[in-house]
C-alpha positions in Angstrom: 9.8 13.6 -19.0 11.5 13.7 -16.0 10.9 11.6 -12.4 9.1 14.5 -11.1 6.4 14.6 -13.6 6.5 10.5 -14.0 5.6 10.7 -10.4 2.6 12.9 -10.8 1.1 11.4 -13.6 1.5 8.3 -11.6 0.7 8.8 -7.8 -3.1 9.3 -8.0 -4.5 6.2 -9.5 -3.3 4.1 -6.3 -5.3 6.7 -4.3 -8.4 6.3 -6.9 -8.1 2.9 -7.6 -8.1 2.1 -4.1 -11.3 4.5 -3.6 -12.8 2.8 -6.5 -11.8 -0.6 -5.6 -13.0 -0.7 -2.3 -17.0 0.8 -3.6 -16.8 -2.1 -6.3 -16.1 -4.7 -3.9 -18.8 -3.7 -1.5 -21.4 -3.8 -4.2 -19.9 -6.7 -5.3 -20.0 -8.6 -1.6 -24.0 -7.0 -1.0 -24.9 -8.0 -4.5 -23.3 -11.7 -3.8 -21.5 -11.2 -7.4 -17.9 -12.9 -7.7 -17.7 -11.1 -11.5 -18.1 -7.6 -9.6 -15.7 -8.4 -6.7 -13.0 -9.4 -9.7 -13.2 -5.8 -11.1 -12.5 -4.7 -7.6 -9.9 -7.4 -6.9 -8.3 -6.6 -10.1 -8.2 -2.9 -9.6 -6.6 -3.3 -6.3 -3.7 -5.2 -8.0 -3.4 -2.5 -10.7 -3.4 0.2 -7.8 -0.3 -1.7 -6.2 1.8 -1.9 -9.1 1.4 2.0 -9.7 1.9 2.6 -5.9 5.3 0.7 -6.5 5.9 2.8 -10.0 4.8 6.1 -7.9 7.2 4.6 -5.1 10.5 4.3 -7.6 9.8 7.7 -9.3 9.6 9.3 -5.6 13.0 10.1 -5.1 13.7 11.5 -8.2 10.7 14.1 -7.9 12.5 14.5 -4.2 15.6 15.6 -6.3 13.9 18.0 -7.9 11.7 19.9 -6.1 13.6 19.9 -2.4 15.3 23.2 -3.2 12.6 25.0 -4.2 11.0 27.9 -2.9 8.6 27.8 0.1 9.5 23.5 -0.3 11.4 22.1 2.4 12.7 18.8 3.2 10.4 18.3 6.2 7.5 18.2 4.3 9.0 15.6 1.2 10.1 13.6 4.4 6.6 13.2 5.9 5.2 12.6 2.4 7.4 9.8 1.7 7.0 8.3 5.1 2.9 8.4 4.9 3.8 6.9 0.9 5.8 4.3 2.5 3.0 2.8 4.6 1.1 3.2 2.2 2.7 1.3 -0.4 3.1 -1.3 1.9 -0.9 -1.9 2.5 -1.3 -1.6 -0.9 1.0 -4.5 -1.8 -0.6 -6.7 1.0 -3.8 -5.7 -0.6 -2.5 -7.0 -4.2 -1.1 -10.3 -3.1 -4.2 -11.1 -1.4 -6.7 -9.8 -3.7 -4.6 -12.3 -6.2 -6.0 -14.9 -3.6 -9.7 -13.3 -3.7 -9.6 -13.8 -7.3 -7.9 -17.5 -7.4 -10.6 -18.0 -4.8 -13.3 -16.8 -6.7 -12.5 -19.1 -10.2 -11.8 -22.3 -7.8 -15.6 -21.9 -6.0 -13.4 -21.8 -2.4 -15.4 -22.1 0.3 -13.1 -18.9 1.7 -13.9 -17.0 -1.3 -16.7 -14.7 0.8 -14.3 -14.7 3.8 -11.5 -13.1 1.9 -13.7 -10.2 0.2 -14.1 -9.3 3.3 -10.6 -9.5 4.3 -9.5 -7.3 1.4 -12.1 -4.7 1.9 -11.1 -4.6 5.2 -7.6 -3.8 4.2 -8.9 -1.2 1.3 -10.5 0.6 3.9 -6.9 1.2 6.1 -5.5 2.0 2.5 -8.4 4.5 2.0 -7.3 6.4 5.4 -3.6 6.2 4.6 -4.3 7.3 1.2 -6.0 10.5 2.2 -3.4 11.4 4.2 -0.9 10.6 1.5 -2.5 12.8 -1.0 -2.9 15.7 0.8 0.8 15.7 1.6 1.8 15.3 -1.7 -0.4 18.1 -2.2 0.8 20.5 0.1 4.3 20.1 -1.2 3.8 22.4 -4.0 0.0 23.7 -2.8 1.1 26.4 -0.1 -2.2 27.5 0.2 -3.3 23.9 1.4 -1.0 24.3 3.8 -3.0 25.1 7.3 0.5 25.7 9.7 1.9 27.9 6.9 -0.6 30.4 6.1 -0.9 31.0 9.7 2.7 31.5 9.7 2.7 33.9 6.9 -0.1 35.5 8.5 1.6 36.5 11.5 4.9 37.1 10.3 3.5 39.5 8.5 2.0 41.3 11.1 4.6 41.0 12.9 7.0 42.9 9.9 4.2 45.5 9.7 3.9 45.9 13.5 7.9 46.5 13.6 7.7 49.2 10.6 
């Protein structure tokens, strides 16, 4: 198994788990259930350690997949910029949803304040998420591509027109 398939079989639970995380918490915090908003808490931990496992195999997919066809290093670059802010929300939204849960087993009184605090962040981590994922997709997906197939479009008409 090399980095490049490491990093696929790794990079989507930060995006899910953070998707999941966030819906969890918010039934947790309308359902005023601190055993719920520990699921989500605990998921958003779990998504930041595989966003920083997705983040160390990232460079080694890079390796691999730069020089091929119809791949160029434009697009790896804005996918790993996008994956960059992203991993960083998602570590914020660890550390602190460590503090929801300490929160939660000491009966704080910021305990309610802080699940809303970390869905807060989850939701910025949803948006950068999305945008992460369909980068990473359009690296090998061409046809998800909306400036390309324009591209190819034309170009071809334009090889037809000169012929």
């Amino acid at each position: 198994m090399n980095d490049a398939h490491l990093h696929l079989l790794v990079n989507h639970f930060p995006i899910i788990g953070t998707i999941f995380g966030a819906g969890i918490l918010l039934s947790g915090i309308l359902l005023k259930n601190k055993s719920i908003k520990n699921v989500s808490y605990f998921l958003f931990v779990i998504a930041a350690i595989f966003a920083a496992i997705s983040m160390s195999t990232g460079e080694g997919a890079e390796e691999i997949v730069e020089e091929m066809p119809n791949i160029g290093k434009k697009i790896i670059h804005e996918h790993e910029e996008i994956a960059e802010k992203l991993a960083v929300v998602l570590y914020v939204l660890g550390v602190v949803s460590l503090l929801g849960l300490y929160t939660n087993f000491k009966n704080h009184s910021k305990a309610k304040l802080l699940s809303f605090l970390v869905l807060g962040i989850s939701i910025i981590g949803i948006f950068i998420a999305q945008k992460v994922g369909t980068s990473g997709g359009e690296i090998r997906h061409t046809e998800i591509r909306a400036n390309d197939a324009s591209t190819n479009v034309e170009t071809q008409e334009n090889k037809e027109e000169k012929e």
